[in-house]
C-alpha positions as CSV (number, residue, x, y, z in Angstrom):
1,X,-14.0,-3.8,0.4
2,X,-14.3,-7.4,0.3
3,X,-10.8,-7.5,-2.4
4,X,-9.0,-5.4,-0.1
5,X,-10.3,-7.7,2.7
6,X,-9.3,-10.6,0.9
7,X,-5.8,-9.5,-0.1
8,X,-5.4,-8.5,3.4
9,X,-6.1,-12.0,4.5
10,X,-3.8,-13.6,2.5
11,X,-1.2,-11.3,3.3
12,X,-1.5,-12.0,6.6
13,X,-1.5,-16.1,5.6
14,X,1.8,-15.1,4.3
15,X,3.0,-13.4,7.4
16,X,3.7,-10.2,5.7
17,X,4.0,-7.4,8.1
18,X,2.9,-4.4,5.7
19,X,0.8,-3.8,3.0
20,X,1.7,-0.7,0.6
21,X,-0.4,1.3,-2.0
22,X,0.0,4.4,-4.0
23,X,-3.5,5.8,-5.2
24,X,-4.5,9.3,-6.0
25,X,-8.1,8.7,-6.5
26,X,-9.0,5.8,-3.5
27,X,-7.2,7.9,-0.5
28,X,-10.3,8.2,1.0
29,X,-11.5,4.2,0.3
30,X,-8.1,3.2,2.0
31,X,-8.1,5.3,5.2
32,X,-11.2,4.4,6.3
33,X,-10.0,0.8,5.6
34,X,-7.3,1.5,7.8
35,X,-4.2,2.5,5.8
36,X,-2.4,5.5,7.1
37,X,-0.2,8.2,4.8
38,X,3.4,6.6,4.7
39,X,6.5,8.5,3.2
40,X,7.6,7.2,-0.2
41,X,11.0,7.2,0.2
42,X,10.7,5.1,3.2
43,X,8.7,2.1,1.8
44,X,11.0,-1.3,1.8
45,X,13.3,-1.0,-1.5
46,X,12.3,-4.2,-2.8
47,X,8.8,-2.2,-3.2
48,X,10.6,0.7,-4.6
49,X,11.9,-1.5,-7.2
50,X,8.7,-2.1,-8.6
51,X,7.7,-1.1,-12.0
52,X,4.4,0.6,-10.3
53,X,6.4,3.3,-8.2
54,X,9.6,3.2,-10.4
55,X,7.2,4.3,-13.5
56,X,3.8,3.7,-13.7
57,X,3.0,6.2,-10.2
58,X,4.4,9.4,-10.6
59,X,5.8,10.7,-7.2
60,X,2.9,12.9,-7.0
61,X,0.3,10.2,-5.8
62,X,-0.1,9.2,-2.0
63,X,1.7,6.2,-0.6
64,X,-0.5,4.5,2.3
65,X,0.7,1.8,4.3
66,X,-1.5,-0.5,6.4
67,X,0.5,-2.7,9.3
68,X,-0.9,-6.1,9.2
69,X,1.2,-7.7,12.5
């Protein structure tokens, strides 16, 4: 908790206005922590283009979003 917390923070820092995740072990973890079920295909592209959902997260797993604004 205190990592997510921390990342969180700094995001924030950042102004980012949304955090992302895919998991399909720590769905649980991540809504109680306040991340909500978000549609894959309707994450930012610039996430899309990463390596973790292009490849390394098949499109099986959950995608959470957590709104940080």
């Amino acid at each position: 908790r205190s990592l997510v917390e921390a990342a969180e923070t700094l995001a924030k820092d950042r102004e980012v206005g949304a955090l992302y995740l895919l998991t399909n072990t720590a769905n649980q973890f991540f809504l109680v922590a306040g991340y909500a079920p978000f549609e894959r295909d309707k994450a930012p592209r610039d996430i899309q283009m990463t390596r973790e959902f292009k490849e390394l997260c098949p499109s099986g797993v959950d995608c959470l979003r957590r709104l940080l604004a």
